[in-house]
Structure formats: structure tokens, C-alpha cells
N, CA, C and O atoms as CSV, one atom per row, in Angstrom:
chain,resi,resn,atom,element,x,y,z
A,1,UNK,N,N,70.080,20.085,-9.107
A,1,UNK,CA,C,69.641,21.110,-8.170
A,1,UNK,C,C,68.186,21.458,-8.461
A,1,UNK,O,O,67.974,21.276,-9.660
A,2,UNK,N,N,67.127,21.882,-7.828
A,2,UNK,CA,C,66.298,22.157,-7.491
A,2,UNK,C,C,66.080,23.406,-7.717
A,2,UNK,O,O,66.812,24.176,-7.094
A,3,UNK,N,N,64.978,24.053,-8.703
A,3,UNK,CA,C,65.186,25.188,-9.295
A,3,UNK,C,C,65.503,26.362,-8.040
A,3,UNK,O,O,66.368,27.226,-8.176
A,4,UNK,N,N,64.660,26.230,-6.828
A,4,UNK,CA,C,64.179,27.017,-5.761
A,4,UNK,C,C,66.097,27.757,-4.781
A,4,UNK,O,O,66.551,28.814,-4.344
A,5,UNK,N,N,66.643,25.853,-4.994
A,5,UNK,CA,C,68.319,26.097,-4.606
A,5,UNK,C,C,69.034,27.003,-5.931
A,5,UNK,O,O,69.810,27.957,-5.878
A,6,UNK,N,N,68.462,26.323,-7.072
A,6,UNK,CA,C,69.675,27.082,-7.624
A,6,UNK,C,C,69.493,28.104,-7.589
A,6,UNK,O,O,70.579,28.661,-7.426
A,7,UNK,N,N,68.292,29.172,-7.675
A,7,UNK,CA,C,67.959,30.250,-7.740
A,7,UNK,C,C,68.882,30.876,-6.292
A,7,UNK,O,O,69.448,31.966,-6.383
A,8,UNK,N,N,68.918,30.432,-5.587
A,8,UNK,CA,C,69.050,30.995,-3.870
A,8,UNK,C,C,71.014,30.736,-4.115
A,8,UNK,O,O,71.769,31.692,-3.933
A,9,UNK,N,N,71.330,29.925,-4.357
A,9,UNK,CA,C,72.657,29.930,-4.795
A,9,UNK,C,C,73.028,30.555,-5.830
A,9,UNK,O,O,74.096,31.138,-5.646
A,10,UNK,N,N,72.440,30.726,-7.216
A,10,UNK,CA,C,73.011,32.494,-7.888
A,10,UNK,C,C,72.861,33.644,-7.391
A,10,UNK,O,O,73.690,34.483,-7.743
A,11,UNK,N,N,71.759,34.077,-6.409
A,11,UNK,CA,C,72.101,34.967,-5.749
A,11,UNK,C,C,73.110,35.239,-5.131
A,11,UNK,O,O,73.804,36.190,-5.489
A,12,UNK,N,N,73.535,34.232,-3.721
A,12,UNK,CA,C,74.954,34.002,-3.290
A,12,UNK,C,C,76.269,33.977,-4.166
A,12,UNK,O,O,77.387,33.798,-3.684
A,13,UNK,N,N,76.042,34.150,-5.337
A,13,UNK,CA,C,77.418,33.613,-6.154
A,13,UNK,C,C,77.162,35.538,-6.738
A,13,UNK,O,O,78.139,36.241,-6.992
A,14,UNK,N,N,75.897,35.995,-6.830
A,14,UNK,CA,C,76.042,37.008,-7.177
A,14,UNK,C,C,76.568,38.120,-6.092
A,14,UNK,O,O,77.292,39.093,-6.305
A,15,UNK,N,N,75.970,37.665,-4.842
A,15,UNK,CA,C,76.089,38.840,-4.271
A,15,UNK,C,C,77.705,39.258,-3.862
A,15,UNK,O,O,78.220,40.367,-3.718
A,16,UNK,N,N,78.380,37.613,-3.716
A,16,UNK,CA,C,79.695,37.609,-3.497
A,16,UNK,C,C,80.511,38.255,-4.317
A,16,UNK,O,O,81.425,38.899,-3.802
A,17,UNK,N,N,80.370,38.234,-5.785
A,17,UNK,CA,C,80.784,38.841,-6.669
A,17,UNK,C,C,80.902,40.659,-6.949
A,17,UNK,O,O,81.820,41.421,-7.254
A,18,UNK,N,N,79.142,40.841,-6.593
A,18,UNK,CA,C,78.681,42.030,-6.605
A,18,UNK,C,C,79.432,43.121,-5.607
A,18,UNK,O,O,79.691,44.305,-5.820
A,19,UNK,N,N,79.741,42.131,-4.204
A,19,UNK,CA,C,80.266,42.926,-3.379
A,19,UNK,C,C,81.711,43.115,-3.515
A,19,UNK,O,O,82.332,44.114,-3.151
A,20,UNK,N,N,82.173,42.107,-4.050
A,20,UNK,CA,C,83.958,42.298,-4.149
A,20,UNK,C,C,83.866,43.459,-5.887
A,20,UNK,O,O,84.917,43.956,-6.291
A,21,UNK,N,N,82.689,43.678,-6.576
A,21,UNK,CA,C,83.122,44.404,-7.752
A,21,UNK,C,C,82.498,45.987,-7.282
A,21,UNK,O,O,82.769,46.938,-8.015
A,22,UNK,N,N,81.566,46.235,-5.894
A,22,UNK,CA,C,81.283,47.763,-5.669
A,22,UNK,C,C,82.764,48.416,-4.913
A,22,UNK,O,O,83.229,49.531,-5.151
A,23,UNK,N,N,83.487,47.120,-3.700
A,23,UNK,CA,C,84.669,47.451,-3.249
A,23,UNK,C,C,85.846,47.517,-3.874
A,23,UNK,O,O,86.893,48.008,-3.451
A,24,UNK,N,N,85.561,46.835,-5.228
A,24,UNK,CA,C,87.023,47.289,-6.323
A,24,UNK,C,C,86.964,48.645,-7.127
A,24,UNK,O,O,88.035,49.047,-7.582
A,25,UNK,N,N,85.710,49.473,-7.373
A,25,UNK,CA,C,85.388,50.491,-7.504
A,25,UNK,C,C,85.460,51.499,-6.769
A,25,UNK,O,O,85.810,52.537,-7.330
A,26,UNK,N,N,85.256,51.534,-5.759
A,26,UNK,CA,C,85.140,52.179,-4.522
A,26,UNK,C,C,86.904,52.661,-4.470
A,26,UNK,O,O,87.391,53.748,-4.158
A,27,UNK,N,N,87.531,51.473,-4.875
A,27,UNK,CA,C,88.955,51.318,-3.845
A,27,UNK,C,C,89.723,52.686,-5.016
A,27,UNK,O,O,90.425,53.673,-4.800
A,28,UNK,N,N,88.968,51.900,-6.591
A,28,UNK,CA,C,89.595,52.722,-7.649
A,28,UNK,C,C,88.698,54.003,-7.841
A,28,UNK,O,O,88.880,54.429,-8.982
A,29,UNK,N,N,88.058,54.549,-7.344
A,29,UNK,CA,C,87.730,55.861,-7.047
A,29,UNK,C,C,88.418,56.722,-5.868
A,29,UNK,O,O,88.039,57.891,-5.800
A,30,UNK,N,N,89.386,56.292,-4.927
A,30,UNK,CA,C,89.817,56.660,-3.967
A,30,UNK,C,C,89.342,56.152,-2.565
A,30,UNK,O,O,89.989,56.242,-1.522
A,31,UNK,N,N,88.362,55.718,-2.687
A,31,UNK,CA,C,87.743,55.633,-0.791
A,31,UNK,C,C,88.376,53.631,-0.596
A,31,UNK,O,O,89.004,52.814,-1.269
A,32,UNK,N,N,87.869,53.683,0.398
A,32,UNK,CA,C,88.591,52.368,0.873
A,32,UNK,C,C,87.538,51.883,1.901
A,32,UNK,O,O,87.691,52.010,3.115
A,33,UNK,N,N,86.647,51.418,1.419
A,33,UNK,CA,C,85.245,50.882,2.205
A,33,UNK,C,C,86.044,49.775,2.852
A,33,UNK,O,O,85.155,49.464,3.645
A,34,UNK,N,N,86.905,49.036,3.104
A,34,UNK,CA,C,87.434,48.182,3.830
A,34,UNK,C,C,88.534,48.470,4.637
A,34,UNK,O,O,88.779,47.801,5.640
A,35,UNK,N,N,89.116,49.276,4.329
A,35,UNK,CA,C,90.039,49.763,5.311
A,35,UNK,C,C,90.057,48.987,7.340
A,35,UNK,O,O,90.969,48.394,7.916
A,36,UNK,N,N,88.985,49.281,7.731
A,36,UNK,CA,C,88.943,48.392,9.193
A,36,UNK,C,C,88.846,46.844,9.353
A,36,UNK,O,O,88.865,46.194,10.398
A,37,UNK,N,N,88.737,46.414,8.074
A,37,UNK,CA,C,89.328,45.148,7.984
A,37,UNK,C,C,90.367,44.626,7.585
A,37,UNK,O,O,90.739,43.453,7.557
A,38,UNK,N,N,90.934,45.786,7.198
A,38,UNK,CA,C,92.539,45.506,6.502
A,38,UNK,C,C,92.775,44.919,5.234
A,38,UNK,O,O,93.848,44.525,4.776
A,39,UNK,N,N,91.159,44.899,4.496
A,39,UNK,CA,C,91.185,44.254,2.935
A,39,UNK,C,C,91.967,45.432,2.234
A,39,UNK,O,O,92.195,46.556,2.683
A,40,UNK,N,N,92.440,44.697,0.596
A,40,UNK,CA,C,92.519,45.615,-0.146
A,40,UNK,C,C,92.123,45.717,-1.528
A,40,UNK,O,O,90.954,45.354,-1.658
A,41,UNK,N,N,92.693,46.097,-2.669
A,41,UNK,CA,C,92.282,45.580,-3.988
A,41,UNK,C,C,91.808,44.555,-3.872
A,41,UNK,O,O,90.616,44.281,-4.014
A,42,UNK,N,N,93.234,43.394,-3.423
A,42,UNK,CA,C,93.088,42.264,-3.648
A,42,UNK,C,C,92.135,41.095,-2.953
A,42,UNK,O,O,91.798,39.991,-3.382
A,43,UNK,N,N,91.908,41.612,-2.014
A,43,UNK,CA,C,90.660,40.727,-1.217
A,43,UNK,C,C,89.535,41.344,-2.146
A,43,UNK,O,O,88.878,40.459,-2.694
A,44,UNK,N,N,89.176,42.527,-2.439
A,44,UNK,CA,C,87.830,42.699,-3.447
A,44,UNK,C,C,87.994,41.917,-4.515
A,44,UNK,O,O,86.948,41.427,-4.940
A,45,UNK,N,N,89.348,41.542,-5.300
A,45,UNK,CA,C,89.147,40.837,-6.352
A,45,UNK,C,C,88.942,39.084,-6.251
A,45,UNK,O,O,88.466,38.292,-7.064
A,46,UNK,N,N,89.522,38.885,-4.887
A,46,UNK,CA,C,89.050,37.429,-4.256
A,46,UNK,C,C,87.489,37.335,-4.349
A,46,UNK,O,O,87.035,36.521,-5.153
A,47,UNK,N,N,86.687,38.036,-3.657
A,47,UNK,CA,C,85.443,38.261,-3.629
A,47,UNK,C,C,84.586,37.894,-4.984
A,47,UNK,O,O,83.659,37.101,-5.142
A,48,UNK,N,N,85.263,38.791,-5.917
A,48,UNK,CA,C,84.719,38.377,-7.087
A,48,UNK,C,C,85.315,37.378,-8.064
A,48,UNK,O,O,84.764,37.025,-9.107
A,49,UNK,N,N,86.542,36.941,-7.606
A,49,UNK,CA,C,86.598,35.223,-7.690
A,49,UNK,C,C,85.556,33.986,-7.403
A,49,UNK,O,O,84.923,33.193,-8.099
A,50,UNK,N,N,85.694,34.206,-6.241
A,50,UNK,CA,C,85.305,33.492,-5.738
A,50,UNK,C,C,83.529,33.374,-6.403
A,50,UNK,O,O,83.322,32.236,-6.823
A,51,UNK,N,N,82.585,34.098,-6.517
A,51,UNK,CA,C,81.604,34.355,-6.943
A,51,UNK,C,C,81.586,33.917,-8.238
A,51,UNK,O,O,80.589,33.294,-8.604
A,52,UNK,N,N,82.480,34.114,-9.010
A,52,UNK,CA,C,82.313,33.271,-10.204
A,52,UNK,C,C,82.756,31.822,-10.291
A,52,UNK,O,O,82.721,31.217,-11.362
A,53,UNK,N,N,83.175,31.266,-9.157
A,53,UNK,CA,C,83.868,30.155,-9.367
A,53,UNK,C,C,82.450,29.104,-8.965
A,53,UNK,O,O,82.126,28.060,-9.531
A,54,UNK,N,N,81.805,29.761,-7.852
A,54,UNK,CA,C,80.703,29.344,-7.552
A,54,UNK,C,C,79.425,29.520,-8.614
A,54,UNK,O,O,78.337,28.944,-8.583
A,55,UNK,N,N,79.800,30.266,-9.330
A,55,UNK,CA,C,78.708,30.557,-10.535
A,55,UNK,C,C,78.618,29.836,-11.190
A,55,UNK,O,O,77.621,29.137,-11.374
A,56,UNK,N,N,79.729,29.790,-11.789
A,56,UNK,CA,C,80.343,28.629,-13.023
A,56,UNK,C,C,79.713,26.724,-12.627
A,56,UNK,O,O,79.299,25.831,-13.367
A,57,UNK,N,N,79.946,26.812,-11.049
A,57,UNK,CA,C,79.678,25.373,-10.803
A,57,UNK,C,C,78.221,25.019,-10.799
A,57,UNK,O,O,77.715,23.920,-11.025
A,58,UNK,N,N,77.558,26.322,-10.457
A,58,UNK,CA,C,75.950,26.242,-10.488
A,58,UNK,C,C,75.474,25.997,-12.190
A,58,UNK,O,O,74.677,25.217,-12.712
A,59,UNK,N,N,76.343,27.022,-12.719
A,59,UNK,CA,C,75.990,26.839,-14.354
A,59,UNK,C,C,75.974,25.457,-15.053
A,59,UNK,O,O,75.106,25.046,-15.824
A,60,UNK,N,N,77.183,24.767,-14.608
A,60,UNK,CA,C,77.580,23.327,-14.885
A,60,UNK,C,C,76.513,22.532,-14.581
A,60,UNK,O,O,75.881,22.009,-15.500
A,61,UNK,N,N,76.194,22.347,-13.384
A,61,UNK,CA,C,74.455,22.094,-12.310
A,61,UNK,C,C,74.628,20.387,-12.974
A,61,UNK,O,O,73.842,19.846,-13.752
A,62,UNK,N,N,75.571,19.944,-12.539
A,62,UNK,CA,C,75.646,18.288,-12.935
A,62,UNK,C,C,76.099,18.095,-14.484
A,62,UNK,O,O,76.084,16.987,-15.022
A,63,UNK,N,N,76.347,18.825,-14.890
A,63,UNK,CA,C,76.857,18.524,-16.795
A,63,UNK,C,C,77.866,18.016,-16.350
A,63,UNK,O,O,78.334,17.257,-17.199
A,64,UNK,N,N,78.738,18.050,-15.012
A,64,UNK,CA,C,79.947,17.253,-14.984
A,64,UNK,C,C,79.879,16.615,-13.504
A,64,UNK,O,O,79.200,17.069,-12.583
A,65,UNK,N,N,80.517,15.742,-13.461
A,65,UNK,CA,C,80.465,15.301,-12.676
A,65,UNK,C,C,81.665,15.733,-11.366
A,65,UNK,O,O,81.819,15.021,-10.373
A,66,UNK,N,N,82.300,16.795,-11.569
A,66,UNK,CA,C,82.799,17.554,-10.662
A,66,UNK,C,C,82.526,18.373,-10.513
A,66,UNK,O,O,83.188,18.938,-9.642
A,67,UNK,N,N,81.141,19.394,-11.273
A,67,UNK,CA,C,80.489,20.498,-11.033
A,67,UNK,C,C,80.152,20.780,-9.506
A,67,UNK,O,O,79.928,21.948,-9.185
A,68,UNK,N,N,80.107,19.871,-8.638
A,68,UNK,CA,C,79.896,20.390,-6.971
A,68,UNK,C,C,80.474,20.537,-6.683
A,68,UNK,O,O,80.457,21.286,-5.707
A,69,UNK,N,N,81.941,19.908,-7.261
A,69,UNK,CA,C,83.090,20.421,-5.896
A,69,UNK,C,C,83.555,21.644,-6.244
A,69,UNK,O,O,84.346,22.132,-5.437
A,70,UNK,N,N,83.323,22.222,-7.113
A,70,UNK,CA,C,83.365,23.648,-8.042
A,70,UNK,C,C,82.574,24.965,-6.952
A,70,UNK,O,O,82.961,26.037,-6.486
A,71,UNK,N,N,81.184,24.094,-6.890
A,71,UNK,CA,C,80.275,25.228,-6.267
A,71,UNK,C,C,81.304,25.108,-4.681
A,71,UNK,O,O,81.627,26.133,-4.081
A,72,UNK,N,N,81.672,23.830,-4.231
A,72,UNK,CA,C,81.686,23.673,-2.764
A,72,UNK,C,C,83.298,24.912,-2.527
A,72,UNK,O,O,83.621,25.682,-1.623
A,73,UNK,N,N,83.852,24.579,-3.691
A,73,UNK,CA,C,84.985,25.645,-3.907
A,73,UNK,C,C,84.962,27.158,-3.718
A,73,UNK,O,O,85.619,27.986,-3.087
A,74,UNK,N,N,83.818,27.152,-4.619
A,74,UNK,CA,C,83.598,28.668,-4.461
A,74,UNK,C,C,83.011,29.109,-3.016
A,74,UNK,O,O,83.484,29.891,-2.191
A,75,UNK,N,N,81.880,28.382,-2.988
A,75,UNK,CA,C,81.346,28.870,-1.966
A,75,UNK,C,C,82.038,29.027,-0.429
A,75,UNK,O,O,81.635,29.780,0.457
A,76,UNK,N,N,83.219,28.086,-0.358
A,76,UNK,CA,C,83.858,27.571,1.083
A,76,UNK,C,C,85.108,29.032,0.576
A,76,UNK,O,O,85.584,29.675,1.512
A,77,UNK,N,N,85.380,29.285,-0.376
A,77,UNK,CA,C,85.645,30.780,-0.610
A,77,UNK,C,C,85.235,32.227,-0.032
A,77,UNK,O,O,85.752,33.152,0.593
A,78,UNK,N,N,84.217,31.937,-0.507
A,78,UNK,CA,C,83.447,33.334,0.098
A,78,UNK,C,C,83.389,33.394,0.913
A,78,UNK,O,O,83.903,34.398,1.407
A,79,UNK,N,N,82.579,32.194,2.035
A,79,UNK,CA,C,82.334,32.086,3.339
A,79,UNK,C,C,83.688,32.498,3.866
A,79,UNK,O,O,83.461,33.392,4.682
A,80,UNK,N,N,84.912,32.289,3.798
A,80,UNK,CA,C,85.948,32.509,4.320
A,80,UNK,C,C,86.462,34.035,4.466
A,80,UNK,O,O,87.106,34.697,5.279
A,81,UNK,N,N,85.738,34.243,3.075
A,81,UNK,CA,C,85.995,35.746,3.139
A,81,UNK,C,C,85.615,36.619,3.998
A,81,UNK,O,O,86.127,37.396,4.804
A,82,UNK,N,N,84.143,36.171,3.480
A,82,UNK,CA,C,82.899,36.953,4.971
A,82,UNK,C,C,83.137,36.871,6.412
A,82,UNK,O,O,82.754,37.728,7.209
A,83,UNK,N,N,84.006,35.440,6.825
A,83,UNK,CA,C,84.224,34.989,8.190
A,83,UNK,C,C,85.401,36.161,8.580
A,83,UNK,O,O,85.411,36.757,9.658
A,84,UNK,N,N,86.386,36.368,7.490
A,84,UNK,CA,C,87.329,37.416,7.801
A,84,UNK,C,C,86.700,38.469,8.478
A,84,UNK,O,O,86.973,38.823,9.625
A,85,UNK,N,N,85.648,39.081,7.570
A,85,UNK,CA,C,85.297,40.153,7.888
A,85,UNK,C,C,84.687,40.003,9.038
A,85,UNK,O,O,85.164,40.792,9.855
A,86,UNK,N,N,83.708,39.245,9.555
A,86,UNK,CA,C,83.352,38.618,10.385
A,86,UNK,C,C,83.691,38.729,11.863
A,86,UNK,O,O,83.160,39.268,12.834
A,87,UNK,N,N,84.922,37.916,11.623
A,87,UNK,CA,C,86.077,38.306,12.807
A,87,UNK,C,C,86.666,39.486,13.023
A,87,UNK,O,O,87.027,39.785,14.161
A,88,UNK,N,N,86.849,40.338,11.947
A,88,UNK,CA,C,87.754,41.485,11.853
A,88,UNK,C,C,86.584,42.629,12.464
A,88,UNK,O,O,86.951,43.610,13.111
A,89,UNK,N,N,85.425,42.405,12.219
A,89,UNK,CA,C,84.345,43.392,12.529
A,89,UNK,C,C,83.552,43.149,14.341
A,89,UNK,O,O,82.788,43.938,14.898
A,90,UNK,N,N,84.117,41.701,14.934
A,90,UNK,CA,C,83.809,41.823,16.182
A,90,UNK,C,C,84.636,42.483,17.232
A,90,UNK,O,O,85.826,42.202,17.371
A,91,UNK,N,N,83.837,43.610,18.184
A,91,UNK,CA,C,84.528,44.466,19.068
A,91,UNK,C,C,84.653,45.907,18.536
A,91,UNK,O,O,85.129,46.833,19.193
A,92,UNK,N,N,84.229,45.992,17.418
A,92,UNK,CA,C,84.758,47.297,16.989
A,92,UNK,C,C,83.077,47.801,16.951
A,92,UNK,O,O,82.119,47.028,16.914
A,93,UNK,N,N,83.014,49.248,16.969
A,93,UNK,CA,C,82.368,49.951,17.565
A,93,UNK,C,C,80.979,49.854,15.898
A,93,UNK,O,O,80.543,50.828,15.285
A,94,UNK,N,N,80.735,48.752,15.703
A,94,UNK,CA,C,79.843,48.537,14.440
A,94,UNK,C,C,79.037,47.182,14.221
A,94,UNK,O,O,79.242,46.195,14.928
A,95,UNK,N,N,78.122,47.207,13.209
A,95,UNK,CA,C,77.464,45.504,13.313
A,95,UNK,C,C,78.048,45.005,12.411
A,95,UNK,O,O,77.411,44.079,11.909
A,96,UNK,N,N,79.165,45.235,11.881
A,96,UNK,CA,C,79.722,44.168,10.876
A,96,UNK,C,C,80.387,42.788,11.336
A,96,UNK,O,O,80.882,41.872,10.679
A,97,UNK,N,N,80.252,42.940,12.416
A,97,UNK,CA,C,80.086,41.050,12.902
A,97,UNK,C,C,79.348,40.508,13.228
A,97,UNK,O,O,79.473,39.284,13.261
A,98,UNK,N,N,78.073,41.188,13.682
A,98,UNK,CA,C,76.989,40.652,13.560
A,98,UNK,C,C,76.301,40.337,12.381
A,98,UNK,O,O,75.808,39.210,12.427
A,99,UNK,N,N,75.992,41.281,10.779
A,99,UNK,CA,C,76.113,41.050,10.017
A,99,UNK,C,C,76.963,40.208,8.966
A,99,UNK,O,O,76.373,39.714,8.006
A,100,UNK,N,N,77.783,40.102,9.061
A,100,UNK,CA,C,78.775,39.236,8.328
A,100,UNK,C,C,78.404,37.512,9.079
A,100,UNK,O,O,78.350,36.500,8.380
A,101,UNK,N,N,78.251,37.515,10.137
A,101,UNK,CA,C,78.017,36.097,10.461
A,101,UNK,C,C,76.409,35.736,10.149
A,101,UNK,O,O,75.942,34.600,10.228
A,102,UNK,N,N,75.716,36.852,9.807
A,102,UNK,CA,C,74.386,36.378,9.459
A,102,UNK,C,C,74.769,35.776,7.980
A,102,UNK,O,O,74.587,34.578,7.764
A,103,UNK,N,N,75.294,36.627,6.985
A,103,UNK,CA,C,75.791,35.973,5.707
A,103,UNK,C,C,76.670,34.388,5.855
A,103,UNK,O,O,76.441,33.575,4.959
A,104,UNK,N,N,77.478,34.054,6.776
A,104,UNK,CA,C,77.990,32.886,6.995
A,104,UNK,C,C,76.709,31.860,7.174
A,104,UNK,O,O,76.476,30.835,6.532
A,105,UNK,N,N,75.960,32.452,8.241
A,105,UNK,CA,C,74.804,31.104,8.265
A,105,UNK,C,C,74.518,31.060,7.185
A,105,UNK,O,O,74.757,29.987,6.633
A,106,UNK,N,N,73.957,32.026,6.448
A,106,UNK,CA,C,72.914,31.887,5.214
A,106,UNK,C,C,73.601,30.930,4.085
A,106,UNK,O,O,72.973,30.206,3.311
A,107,UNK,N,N,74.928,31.064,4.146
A,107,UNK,CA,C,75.729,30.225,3.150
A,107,UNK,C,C,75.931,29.194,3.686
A,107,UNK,O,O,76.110,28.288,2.872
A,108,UNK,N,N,76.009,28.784,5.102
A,108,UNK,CA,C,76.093,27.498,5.455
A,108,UNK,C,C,74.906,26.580,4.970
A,108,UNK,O,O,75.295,25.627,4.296
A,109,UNK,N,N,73.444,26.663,5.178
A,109,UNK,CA,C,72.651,26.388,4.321
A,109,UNK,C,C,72.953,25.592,3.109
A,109,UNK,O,O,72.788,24.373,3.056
A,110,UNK,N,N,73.380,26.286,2.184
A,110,UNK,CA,C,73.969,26.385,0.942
A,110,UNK,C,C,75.546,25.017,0.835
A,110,UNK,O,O,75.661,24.014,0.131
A,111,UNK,N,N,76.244,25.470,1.603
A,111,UNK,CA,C,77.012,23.957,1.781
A,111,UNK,C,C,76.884,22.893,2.271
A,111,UNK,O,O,77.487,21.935,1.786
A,112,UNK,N,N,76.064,22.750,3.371
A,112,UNK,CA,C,75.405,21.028,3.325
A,112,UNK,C,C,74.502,21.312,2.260
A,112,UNK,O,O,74.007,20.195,2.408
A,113,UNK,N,N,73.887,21.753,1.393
A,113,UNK,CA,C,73.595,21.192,-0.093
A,113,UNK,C,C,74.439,20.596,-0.487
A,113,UNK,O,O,74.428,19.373,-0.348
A,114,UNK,N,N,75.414,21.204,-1.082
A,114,UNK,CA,C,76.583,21.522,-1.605
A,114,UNK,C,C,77.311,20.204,-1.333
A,114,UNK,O,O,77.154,19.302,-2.156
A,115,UNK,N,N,78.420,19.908,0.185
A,115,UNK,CA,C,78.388,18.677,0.004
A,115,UNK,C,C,77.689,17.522,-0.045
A,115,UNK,O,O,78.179,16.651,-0.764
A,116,UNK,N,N,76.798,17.298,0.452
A,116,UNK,CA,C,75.532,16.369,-0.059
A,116,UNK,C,C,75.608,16.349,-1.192
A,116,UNK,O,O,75.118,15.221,-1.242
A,117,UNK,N,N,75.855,16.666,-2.619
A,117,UNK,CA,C,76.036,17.232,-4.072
A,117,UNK,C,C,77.271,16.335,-4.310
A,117,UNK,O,O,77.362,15.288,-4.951
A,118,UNK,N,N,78.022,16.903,-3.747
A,118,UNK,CA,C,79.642,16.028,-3.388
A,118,UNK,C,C,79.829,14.689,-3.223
A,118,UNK,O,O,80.709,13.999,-3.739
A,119,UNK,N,N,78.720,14.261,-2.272
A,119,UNK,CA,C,78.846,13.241,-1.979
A,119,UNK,C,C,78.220,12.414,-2.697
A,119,UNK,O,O,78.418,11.247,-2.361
A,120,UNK,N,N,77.106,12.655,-4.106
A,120,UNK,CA,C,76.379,12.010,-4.603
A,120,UNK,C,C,77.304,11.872,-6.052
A,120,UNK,O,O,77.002,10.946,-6.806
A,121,UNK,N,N,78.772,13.074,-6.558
A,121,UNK,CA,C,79.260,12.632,-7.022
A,121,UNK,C,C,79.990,11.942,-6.841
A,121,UNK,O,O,80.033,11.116,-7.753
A,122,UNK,N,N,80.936,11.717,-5.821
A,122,UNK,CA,C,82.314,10.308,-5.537
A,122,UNK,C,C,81.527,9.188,-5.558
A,122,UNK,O,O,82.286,8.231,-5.707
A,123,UNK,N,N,79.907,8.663,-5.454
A,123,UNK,CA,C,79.468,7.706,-5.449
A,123,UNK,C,C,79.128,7.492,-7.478
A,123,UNK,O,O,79.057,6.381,-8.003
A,124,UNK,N,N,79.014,8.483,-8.060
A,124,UNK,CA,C,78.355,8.617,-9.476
A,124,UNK,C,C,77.251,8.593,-9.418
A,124,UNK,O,O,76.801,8.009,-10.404
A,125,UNK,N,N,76.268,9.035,-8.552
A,125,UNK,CA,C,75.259,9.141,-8.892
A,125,UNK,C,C,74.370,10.450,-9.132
A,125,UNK,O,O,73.141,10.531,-9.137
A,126,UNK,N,N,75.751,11.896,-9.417
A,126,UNK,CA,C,75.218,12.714,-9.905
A,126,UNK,C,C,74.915,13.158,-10.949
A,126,UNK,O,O,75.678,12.944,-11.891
A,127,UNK,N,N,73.840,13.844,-11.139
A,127,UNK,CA,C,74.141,14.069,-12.963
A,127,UNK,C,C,72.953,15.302,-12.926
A,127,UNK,O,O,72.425,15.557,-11.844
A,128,UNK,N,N,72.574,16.020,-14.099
A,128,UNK,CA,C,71.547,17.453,-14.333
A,128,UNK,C,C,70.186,16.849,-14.233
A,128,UNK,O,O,69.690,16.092,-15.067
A,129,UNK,N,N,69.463,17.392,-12.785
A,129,UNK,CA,C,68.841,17.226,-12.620
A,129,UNK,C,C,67.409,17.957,-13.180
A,129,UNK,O,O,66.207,17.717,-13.063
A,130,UNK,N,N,68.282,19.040,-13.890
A,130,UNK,CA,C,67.434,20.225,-14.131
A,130,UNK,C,C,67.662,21.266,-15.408
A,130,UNK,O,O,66.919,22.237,-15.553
């Protein structure tokens, strides 16, 4: 990876994380910042699954040779998450579907890296570039 990607992909692995660990706080202080999407604990703790799973694969960054399908894991995670919200936030009287699908593009980006990455391991020709 390319210092400029990986940098732009720990953010994404952070923010995914960051956001499923302010809504697991939130939830355990009493309020329920998700409530109109119908998340609960447990989708905040997906969130911050998922963010580390994608972390972990960036960390790896070719030390293995399944380290992409790791990131492509995580990341096709989150995105799913966000798409929830995504969907769950169009029609309702707010921009959280407009927002939430801006985060989907931005991560789409991020997965044609990602498989491109994929695809350079099933051939073996990935390895730490960096």
C-alpha cells in the first residue's frame, strides 16, 4: 500500500470503529443515538468490529499474503453497516441518507483498492510494499 492509501484507510478503519465506540457509550449512558434506525448495542459493537478487522489487515499491509482479504472483510463490513443506515435514514425527515451514502462512496474508493490487493494476492504477487 501506498503510504497516502494507507493513511486514508486507517482513518476509515478508525472512524468505523470510533463511531460504533461513541454509540456504545451513548447507548450505556442511557440515550440511544440510533434508535431511528433500529440499531442497538449490538450493531455499535459490529461497527467497532468491523473497524478493527479492517485495521488489523492494514497493519498486516502484505506481511501475509491474505492480509487484503482481511481489509476487503472489514471494510465490505462497515460499508454494509453504513448502507443500513443509509437505507434506514432515506424518507425520514433528516440527511442521514444523504450522508451515510456519502460515507459509502468514500469507502467504495477504498475497495477497488482493496480488491485489486486481492487480486494481486490469488496471483502471489503480493507482498509489503511499505
Amino acid at each position: 500500500m501506498i503510504p497516502l492509501r494507507k493513511n486514508a484507510e486507517t482513518i476509515m478503519a478508525l472512524f468505523v470503529s470510533g463511531y460504533g465506540a461513541y454509540a456504545a457509550v451513548l447507548l450505556q449512558l442511557g440515550f440511544d443515538p440510533l434508535r431511528w434506525a433500529g440499531a442497538d448495542t449490538l450493531m455499535a459493537w459490529s461497527f467497532i468490529l468491523a473497524g478493527l478487522i479492517h485495521a488489523i489487515g492494514i497493519r498486516l499491509n502484505g506481511a501475509k499474503n491474505w492480509s487484503p482479504f482481511l481489509r476487503l472483510v472489514g471494510l465490505v463490513f462497515g460499508m454494509g453497516l453504513f448502507l443500513r443506515l443509509a437505507t434506514t435514514g432515506v424518507g425520514l425527515n433528516s440527511t442521514a441518507g444523504y450522508v451515510y451514502t456519502w460515507v459509502i462512496v468514500g469507502f467504495g474508493f477504498a475497495l477497488r483498492t482493496t480488491v485489486h490487493d486481492c487480486r494481486m494476492a490469488v496471483r502471489g504477487t503480493y507482498g509489503r510494499t511499505v
